[in-house]
C-alpha positions as CSV (number, residue, x, y, z in Angstrom):
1,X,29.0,68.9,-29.8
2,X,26.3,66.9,-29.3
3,X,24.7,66.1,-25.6
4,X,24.7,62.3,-24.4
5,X,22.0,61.0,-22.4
6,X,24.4,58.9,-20.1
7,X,27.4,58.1,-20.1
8,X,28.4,54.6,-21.5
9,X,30.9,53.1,-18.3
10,X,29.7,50.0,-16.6
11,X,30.2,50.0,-13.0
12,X,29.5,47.9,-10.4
13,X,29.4,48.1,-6.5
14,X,29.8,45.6,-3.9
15,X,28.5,46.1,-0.5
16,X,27.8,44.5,2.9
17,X,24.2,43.1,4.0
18,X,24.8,44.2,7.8
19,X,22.0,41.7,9.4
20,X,21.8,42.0,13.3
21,X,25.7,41.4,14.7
22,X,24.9,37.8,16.7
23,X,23.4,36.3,13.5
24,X,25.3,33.5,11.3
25,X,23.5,33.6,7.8
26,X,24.3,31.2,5.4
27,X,23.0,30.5,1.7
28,X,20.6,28.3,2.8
29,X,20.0,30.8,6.1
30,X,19.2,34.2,4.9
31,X,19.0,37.4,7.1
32,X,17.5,40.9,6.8
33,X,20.2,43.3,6.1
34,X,20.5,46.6,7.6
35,X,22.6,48.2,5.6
36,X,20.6,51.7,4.7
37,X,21.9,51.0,0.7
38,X,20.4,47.7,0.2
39,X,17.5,49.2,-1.5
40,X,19.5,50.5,-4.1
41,X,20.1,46.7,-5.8
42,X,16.3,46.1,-7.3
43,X,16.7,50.4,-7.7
44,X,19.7,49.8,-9.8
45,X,18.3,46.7,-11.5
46,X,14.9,48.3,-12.5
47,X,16.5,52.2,-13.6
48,X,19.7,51.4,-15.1
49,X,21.3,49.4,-17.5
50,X,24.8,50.3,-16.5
51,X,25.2,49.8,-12.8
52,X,24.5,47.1,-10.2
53,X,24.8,46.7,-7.0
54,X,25.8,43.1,-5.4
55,X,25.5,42.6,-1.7
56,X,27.1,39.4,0.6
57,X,25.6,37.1,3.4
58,X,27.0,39.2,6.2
59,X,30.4,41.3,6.0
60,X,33.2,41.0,3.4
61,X,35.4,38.7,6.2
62,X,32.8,36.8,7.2
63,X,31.6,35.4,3.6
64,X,35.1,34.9,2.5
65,X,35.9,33.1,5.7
66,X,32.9,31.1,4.6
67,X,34.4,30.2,1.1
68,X,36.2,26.7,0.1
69,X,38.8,26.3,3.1
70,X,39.5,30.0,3.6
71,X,38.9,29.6,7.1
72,X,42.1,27.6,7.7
73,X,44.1,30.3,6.1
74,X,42.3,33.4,8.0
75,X,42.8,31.7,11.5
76,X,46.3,31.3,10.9
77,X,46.9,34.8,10.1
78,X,45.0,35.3,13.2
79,X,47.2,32.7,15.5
80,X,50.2,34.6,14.3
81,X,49.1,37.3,16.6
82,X,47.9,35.6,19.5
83,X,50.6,36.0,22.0
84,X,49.3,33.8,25.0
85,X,48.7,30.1,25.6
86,X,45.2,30.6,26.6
87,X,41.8,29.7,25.4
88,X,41.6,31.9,22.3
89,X,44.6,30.4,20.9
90,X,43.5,26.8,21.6
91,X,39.9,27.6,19.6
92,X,41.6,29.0,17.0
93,X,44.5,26.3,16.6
94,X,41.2,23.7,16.7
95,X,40.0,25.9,14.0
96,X,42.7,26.6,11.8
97,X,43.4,22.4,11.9
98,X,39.7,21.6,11.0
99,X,39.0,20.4,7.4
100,X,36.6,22.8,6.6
101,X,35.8,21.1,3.3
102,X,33.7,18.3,5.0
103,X,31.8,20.9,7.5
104,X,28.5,22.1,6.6
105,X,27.8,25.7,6.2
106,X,26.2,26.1,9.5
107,X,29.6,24.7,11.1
108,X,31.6,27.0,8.8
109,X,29.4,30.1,10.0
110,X,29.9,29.4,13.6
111,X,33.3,29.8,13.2
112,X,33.1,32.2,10.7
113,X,31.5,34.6,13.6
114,X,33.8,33.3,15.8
115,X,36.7,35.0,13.7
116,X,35.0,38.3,13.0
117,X,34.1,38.8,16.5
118,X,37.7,38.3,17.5
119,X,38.6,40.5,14.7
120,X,35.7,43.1,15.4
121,X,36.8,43.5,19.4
122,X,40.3,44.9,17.8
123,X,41.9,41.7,19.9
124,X,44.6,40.6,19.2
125,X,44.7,42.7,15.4
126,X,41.6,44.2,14.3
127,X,40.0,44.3,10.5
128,X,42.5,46.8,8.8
129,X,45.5,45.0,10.2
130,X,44.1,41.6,9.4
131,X,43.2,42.8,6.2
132,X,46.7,44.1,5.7
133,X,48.4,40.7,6.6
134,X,46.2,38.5,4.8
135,X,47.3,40.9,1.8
136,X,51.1,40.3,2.3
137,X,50.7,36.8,2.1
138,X,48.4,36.7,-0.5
139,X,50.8,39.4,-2.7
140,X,53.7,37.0,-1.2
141,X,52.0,34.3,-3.1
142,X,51.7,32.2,0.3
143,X,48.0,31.2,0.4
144,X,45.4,31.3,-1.9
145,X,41.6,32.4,-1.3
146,X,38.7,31.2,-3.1
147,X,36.7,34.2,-3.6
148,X,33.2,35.2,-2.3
149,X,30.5,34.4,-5.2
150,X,29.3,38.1,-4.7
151,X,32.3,39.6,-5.4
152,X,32.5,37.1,-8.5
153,X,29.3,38.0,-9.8
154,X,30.2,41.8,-9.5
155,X,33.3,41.3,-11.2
156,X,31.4,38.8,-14.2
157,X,28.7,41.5,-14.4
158,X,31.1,44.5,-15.0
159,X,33.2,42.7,-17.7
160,X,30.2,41.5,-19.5
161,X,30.3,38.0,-18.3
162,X,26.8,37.8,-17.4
163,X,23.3,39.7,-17.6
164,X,24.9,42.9,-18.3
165,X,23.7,44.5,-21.6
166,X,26.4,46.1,-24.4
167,X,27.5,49.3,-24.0
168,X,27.7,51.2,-27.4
C-alpha cells in the first residue's frame, strides 16, 4: 500500500474574533481579536490547500443578532424569560418592536451588545439555554434566521462553492 502525503478531506472551522468585551464592531468598524487561534487563518491560507479557518465580528450571538432582522427574533426568545415588569423588559420589548431593517449597523450593534451582555450575565437565561430555545423554535419551524456571512463563507468554502481548490 502506497503512503499518501495528506489526506484529501476539506474541512473548515469557524471561530470567534473575541475583541475587548465593551466593544461593538461592525463591518465598517473592525476590532483586534483576541482569540489566541486567529493567527491560524493567513497560517491555514498560506500552508494548506484543504483547511480554512473563518472568523466573525465579535461572538457567534452577537453577529447573528447583527444579521437581516434577527434581532427581533432573539429578543423575543429573550422576553419569554423575563419574568418582571421592570426596565429590562421594557428595553427589550422597545427592541424586539424595532424595525431593524431601517437601522444602521452601529444601531444594530448597540443592541446587539445589549443582548449578549444580558445573555453573558446568565440573567434571565444564559448562552446554552438561549441557544437551546432559539433551536426549538427554529427546528419548530417558528422563525427563521438569516445567517452570519462567516458562517456562509465557511460553509461555500467547504462544499466547493468558492476559492477552495479540487480535491482528487
Amino acid at each position: 500500500m502506497a503512503k499518501a502525503e495528506k489526506i484529501n478531506i476539506v474541512c473548515a472551522g469557524i471561530t470567534d474574533n473575541d475583541p475587548e468585551v465593551d466593544t461593538k464592531p461592525t463591518k465598517d468598524k473592525l476590532e483586534a481579536g483576541r482569540n489566541r487561534c486567529l493567527y491560524l487563518i493567513d497560517e491555514l491560507k498560506a500552508n494548506s490547500t484543504n483547511c480554512r479557518l473563518f472568523s466573525n465580528l465579535k461572538t457567534f450571538e452577537y453577529d447573528l443578532a447583527l444579521e437581516g432582522t434577527n434581532l427581533n427574533t432573539m429578543i423575543d426568545v429573550l422576553i419569554g424569560n423575563i419574568k418582571t415588569d421592570g426596565d429590562l423588559k421594557l428595553k427589550a420589548i422597545e427592541y424586539s418592536t424595532t424595525d431593524w431593517s431601517t437601522k444602521e449597523e452601529d444601531e444594530k450593534a448597540i443592541a446587539a451588545k445589549w443582548l449578549l451582555d444580558r445573555l453573558g450575565n446568565s440573567y434571565p437565561l444564559g448562552k446554552g439555554e438561549f441557544a437551546q430555545q432559539l433551536a426549538l423554535k427554529l427546528n419548530k419551524r417558528e422563525v427563521s434566521l438569516s445567517v452570519p456571512g462567516y458562517t456562509e463563507d465557511a460553509i461555500k468554502w467547504a462544499i466547493g462553492i468558492s476559492e477552495k481548490p479540487a480535491v482528487s
